[in-house]
Structure formats: structure tokens, C-alpha cells
DOMISE-806162 format. One record per atom (N, C-alpha, C, O): atom name; residue number from 1; residue in three letters; y, x, z. Coordinates in Angstrom, 2 decimals. Layout:
N
  torfi  keza  torlo        y        x        z
     CA   NUM    Ala        Y        X        Z
...
This chain:
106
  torfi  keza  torlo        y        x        z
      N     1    Unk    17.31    -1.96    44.67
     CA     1    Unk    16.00    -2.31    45.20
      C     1    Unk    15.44    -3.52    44.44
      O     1    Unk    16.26    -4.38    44.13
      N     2    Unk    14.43    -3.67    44.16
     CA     2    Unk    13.55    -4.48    43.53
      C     2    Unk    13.60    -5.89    44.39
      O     2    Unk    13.57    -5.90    45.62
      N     3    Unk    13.69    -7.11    43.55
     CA     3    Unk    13.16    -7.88    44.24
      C     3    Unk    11.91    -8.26    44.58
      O     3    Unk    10.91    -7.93    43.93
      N     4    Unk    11.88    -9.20    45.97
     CA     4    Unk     9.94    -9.37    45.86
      C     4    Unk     9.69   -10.27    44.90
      O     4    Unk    10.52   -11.06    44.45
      N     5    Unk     8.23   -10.13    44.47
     CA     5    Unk     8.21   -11.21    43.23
      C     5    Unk     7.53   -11.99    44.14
      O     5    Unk     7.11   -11.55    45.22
      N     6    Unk     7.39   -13.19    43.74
     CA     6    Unk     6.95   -14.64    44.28
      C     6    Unk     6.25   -15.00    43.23
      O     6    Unk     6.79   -14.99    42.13
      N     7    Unk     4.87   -15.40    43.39
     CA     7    Unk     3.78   -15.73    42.30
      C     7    Unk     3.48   -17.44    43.29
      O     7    Unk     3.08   -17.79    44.39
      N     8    Unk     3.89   -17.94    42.25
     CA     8    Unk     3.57   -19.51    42.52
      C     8    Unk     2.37   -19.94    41.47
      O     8    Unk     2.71   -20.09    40.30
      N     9    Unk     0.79   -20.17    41.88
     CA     9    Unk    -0.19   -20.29    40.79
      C     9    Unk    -0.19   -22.31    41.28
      O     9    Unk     0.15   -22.95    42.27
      N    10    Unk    -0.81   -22.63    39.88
     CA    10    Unk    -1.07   -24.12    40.39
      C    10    Unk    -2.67   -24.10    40.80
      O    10    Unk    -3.74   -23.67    40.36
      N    11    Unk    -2.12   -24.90    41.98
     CA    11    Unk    -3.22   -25.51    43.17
      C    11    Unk    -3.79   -24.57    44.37
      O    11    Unk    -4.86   -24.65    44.98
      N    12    Unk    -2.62   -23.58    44.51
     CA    12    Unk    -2.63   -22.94    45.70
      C    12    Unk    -1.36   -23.92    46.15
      O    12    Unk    -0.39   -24.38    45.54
      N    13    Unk    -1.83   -24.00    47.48
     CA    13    Unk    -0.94   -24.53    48.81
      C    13    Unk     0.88   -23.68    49.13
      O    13    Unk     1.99   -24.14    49.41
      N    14    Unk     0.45   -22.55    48.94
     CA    14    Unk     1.51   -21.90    49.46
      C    14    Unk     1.35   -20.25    48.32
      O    14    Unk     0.33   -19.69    47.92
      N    15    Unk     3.04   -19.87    48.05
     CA    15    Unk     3.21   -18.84    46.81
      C    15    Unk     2.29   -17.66    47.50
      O    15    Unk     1.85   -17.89    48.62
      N    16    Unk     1.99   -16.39    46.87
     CA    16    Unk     1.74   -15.28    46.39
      C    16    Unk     3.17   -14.89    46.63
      O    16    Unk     4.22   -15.47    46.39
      N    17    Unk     2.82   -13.44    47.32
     CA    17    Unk     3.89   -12.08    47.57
      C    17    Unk     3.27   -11.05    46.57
      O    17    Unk     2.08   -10.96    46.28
      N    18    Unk     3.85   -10.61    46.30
     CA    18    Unk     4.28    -8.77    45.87
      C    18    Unk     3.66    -8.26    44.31
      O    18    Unk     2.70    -8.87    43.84
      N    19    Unk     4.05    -7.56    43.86
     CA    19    Unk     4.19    -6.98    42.72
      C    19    Unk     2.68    -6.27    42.98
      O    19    Unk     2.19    -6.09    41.86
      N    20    Unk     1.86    -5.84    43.91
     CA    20    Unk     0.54    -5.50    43.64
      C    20    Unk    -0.12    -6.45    43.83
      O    20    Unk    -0.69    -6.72    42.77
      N    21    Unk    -0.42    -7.22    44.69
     CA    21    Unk    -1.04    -8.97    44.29
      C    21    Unk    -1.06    -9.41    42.72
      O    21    Unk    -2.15    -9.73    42.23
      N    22    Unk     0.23    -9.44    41.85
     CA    22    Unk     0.21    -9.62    40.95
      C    22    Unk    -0.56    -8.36    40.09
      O    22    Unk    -1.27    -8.67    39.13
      N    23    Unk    -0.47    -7.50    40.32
     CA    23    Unk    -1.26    -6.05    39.66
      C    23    Unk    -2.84    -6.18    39.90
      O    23    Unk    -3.68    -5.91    39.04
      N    24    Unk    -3.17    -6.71    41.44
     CA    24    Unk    -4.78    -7.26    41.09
      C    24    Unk    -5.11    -8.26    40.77
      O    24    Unk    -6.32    -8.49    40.78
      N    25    Unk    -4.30    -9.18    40.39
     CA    25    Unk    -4.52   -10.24    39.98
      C    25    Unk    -4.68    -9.90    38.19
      O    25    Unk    -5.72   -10.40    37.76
      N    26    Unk    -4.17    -9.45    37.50
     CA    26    Unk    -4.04    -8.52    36.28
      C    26    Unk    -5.06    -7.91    36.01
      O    26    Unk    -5.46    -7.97    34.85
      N    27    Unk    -5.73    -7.20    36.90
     CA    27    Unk    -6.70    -5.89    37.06
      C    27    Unk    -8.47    -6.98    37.29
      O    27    Unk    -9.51    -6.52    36.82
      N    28    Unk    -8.47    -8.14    37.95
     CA    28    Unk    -8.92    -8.63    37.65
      C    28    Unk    -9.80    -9.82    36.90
      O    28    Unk   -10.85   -10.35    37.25
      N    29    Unk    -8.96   -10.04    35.73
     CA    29    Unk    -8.83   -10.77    34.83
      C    29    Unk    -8.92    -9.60    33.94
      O    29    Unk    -9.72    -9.96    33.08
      N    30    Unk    -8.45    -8.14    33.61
     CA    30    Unk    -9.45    -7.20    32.69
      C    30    Unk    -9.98    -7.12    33.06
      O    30    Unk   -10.14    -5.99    32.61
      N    31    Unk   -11.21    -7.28    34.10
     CA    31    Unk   -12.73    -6.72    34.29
      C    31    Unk   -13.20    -7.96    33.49
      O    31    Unk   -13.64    -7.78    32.35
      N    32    Unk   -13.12    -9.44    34.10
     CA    32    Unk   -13.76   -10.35    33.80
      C    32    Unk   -13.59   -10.11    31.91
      O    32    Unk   -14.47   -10.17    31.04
      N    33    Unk   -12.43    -9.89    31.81
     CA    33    Unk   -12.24   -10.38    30.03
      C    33    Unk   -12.08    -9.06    30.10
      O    33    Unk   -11.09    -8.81    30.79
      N    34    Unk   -12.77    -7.75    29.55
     CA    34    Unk   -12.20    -6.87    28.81
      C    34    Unk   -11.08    -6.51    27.35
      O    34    Unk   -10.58    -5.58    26.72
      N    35    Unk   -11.14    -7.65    27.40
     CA    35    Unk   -10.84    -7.71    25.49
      C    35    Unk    -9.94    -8.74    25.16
      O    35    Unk    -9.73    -9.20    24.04
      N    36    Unk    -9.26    -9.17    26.52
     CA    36    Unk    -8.73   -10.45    26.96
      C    36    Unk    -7.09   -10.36    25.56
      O    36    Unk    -6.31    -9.41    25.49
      N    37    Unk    -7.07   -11.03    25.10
     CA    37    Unk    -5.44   -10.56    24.28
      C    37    Unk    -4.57   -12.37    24.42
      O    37    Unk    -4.93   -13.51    24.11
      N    38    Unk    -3.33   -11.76    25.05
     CA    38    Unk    -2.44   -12.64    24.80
      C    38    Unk    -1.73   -13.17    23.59
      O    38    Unk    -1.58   -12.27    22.76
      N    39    Unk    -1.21   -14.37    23.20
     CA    39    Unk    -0.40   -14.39    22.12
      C    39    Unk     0.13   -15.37    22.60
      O    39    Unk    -0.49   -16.28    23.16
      N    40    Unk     2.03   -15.28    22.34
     CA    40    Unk     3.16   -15.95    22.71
      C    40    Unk     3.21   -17.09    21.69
      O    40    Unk     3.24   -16.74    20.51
      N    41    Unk     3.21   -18.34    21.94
     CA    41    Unk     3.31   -19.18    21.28
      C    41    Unk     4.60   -20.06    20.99
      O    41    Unk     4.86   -20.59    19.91
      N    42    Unk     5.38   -20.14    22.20
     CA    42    Unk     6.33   -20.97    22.79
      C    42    Unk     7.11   -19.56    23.46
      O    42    Unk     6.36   -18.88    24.16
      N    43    Unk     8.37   -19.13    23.34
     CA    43    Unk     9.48   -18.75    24.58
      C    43    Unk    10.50   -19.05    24.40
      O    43    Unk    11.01   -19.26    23.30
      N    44    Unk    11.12   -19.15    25.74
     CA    44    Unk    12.72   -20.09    25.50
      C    44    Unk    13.34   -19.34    26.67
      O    44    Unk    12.71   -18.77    27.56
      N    45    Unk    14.47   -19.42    26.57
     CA    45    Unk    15.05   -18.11    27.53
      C    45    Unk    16.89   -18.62    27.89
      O    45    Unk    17.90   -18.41    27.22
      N    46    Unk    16.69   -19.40    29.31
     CA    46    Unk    18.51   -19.83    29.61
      C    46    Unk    18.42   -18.87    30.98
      O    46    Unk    17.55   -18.68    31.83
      N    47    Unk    19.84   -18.33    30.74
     CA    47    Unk    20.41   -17.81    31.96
      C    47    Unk    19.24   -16.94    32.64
      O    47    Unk    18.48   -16.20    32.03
      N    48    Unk    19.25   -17.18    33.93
     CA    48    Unk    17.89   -16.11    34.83
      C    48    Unk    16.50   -16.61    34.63
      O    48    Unk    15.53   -16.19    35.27
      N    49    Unk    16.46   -17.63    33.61
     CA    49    Unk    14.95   -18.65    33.32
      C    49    Unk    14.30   -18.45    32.42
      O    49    Unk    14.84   -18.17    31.35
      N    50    Unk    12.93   -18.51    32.52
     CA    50    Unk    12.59   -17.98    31.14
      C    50    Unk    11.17   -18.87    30.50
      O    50    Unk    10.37   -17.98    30.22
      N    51    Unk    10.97   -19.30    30.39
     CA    51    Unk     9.49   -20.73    29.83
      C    51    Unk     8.92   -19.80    28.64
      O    51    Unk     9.57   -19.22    27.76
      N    52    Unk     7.12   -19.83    28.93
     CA    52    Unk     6.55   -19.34    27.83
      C    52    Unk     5.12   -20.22    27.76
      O    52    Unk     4.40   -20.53    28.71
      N    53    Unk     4.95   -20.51    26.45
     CA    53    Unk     3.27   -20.50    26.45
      C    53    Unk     3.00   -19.82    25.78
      O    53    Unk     3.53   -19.31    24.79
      N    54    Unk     1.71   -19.69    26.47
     CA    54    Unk     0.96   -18.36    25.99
      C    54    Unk    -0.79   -18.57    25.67
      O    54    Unk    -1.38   -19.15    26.58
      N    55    Unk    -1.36   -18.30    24.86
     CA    55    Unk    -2.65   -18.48    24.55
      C    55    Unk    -3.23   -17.68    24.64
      O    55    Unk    -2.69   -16.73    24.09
      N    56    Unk    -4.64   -17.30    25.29
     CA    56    Unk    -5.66   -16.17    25.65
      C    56    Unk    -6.86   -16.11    25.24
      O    56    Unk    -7.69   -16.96    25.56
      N    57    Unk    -7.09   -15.19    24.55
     CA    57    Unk    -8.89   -15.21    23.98
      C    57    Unk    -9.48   -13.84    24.22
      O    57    Unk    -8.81   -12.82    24.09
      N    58    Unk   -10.60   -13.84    24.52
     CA    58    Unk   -11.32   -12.96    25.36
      C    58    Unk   -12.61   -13.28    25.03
      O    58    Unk   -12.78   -14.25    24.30
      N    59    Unk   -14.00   -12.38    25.61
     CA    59    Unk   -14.99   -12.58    26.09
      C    59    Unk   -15.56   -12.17    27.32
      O    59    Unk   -15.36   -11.06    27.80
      N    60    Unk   -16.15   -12.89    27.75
     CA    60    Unk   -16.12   -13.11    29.52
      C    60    Unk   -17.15   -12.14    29.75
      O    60    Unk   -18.33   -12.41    29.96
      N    61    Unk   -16.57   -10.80    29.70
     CA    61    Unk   -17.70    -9.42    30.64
      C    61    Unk   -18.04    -9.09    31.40
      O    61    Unk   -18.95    -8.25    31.40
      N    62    Unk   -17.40    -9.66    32.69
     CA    62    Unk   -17.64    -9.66    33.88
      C    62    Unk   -17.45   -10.56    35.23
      O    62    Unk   -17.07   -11.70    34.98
      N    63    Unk   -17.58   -10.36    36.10
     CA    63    Unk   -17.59   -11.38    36.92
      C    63    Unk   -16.40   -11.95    37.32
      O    63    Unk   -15.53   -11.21    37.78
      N    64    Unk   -16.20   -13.12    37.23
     CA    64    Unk   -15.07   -14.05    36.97
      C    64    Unk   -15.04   -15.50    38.58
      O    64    Unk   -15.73   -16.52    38.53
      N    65    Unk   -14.41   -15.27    39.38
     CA    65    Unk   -14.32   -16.39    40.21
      C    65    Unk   -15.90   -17.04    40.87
      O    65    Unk   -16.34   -18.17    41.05
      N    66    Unk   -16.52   -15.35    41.16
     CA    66    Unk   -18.26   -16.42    41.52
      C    66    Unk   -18.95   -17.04    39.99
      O    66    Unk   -19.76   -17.97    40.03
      N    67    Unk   -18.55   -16.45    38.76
     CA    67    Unk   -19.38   -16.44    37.91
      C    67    Unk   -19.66   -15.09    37.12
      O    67    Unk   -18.80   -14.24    36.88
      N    68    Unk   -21.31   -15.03    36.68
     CA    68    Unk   -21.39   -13.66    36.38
      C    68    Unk   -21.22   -13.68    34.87
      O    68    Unk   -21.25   -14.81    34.38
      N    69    Unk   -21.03   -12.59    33.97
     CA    69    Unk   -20.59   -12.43    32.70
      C    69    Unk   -21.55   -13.10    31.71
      O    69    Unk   -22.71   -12.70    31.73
      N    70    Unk   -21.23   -13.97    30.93
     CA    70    Unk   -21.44   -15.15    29.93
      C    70    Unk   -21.85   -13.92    28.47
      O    70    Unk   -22.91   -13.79    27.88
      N    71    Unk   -20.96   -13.42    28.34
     CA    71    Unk   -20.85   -12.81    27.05
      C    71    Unk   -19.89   -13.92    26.06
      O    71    Unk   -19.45   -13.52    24.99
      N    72    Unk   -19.63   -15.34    26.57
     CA    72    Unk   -19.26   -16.36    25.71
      C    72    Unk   -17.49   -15.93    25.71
      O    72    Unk   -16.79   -15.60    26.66
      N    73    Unk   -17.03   -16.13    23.88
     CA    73    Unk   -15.70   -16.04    24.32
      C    73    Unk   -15.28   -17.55    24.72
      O    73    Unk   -15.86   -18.64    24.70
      N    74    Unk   -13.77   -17.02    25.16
     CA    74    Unk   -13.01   -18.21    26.11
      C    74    Unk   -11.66   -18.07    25.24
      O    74    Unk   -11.34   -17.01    24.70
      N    75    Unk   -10.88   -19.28    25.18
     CA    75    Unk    -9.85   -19.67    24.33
      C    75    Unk    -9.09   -20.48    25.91
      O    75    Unk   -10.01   -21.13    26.41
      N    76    Unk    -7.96   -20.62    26.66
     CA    76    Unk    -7.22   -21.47    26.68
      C    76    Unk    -5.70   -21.03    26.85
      O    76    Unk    -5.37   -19.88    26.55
      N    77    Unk    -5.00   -21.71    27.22
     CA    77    Unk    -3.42   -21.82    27.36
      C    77    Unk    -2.93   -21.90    28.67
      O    77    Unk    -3.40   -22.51    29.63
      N    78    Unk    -1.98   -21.24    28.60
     CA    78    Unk    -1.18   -21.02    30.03
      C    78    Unk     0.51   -21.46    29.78
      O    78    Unk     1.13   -20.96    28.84
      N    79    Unk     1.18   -22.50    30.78
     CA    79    Unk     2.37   -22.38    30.46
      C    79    Unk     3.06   -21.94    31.98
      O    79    Unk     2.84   -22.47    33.07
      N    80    Unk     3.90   -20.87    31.69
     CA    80    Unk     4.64   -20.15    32.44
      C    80    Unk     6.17   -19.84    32.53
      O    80    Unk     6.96   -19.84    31.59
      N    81    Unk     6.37   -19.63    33.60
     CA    81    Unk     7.76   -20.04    34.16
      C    81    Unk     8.37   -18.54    34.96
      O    81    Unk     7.74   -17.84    35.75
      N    82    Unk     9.32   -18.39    34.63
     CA    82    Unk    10.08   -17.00    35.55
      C    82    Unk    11.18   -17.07    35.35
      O    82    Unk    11.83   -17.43    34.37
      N    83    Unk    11.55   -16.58    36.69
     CA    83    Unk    13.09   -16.03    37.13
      C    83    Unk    13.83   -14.56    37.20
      O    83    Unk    13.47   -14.09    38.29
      N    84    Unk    14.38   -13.96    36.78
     CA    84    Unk    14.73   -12.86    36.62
      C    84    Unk    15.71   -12.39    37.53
      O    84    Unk    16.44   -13.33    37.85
      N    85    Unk    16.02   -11.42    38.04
     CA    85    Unk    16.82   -10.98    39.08
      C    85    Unk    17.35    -9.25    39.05
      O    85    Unk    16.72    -8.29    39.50
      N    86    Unk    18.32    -9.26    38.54
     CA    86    Unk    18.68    -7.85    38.06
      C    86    Unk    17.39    -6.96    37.18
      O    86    Unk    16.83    -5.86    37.24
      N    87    Unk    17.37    -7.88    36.57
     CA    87    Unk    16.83    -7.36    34.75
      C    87    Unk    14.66    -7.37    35.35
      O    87    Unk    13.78    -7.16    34.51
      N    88    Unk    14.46    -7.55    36.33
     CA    88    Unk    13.30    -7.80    37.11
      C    88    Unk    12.51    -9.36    36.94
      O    88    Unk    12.94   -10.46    36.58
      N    89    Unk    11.38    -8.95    37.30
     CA    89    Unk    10.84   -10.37    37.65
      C    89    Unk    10.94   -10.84    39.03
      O    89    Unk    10.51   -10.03    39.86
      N    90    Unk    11.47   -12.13    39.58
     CA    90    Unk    11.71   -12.00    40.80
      C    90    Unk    10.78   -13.50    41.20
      O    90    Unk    10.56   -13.70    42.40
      N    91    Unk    10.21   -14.64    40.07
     CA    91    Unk     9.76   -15.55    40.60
      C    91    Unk     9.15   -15.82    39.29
      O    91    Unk     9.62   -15.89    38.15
      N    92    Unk     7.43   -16.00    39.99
     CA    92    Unk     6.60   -16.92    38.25
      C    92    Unk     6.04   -17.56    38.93
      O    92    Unk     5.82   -17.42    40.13
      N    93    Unk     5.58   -18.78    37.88
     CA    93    Unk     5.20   -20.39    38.30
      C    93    Unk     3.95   -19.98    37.14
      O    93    Unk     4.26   -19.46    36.07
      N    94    Unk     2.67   -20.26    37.46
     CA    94    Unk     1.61   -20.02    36.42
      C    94    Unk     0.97   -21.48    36.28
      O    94    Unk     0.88   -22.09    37.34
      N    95    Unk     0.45   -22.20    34.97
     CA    95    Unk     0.08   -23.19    35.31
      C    95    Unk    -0.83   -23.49    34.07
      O    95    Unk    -0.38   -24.13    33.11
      N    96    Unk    -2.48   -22.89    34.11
     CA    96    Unk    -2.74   -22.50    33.76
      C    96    Unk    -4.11   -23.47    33.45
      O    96    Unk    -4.51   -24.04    34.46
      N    97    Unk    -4.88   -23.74    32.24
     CA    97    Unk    -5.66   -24.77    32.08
      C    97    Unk    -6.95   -24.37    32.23
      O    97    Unk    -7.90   -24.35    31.44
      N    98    Unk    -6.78   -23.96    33.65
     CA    98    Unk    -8.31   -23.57    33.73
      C    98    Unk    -9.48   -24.42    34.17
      O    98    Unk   -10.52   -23.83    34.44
      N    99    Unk    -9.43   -25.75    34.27
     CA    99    Unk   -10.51   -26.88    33.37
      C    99    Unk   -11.06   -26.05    32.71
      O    99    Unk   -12.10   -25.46    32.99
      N   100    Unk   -10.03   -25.86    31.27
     CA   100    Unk   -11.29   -25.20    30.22
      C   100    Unk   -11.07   -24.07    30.24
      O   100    Unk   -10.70   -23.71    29.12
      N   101    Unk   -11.09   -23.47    30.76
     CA   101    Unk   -11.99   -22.24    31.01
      C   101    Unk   -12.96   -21.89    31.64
      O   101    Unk   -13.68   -20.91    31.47
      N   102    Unk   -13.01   -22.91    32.59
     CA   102    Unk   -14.26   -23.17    33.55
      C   102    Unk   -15.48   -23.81    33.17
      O   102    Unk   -16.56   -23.77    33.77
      N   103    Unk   -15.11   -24.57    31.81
     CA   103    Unk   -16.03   -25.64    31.28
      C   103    Unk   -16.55   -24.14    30.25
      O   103    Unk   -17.70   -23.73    30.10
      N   104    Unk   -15.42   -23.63    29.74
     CA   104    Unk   -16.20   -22.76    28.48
      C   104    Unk   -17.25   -21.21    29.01
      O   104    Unk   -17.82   -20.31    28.40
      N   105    Unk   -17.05   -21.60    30.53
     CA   105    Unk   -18.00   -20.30    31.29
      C   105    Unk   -19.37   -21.23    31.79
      O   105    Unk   -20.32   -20.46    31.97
      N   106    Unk   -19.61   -22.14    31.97
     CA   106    Unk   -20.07   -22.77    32.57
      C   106    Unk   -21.30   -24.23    31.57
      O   106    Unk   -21.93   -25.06    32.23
């Protein structure tokens, strides 16, 4: 059986449950960025732990957090954290610089 995943974002109060939370959370970040592409910059990997940064560039197509589509692209960085649990994701820590991304929609 799968573990539950636990989505810990920074500057929520209390974690995120389940593997479809995380799937709309995914699902909406492609609407906003259609074209959104990751690139691994940083990964490091001990035991069940795993640290990545990651850099994202996109252009903002759709509606994004109560803002409507810019057309402007967006550049920032995310550093992220997970735990693994029989070959699964079982815990991520997102911590994510969305300052600027908010400044580059805005």
C-alpha cells in the first residue's frame, strides 16, 4: 500500500494530504504556465532524503492565484525536500520563491 504523501508548502500553517491534492496542485500550475519546464539544478540524495533545486520558466497563460494571464514569462527557483518510503514519495517540503514570481506577474 502506498504511503500518504504529506505536502508541506512554505507559509501554510498546517501540511497538505494526498497524492490528488498534489495532482491539482500540478494540474494547476499547467493551466496557469502552459509551457511551464523544469530544470534540475542542484540534487543530492542520503538514505530516504532527497534535496533538489529546481528552476522554472514558463509563460503565464492563465489564471494564476487571483491573477489573470500576463502573457509575461516567469523565471524562479524552488528548493525542495522529500522523503521516500518503499521506493514512493511519502513527504515534500516545497519552498518556493514566490516573491518573484509574484513581482514578475504583477
Amino acid at each position: 500500500m502506498a504511503p500518504d504523501l504529506v505536502l508541506h508548502l512554505a507559509g501554510l500553517p498546517e501540511p497538505l494530504h494526498g497524492r490528488e491534492t498534489w495532482r491539482q496542485g500540478f494540474e494547476m500550475m499547467r493551466r496557469a504556465f502552459p509551457d511551464l519546464e523544469a530544470r534540475i539544478d542542484d540534487l543530492v540524495s542520503v538514505g530516504d532524503r532527497v534535496a533538489v533545486r529546481v528552476s522554472f520558466r514558463g509563460t503565464h497563460g492563465g489564471e494564476f492565484q487571483g491573477i489573470s494571464a500576463t502573457g509575461r514569462e516567469i523565471h524562479y527557483v524552488s528548493h525542495e525536500f522529500y522523503r521516500v518510503e518503499d521506493g514512493l514519495l511519502a513527504e515534500e517540503w516545497i519552498c518556493s520563491d514566490m516573491a518573484s514570481l509574484f513581482q514578475q506577474l504583477t
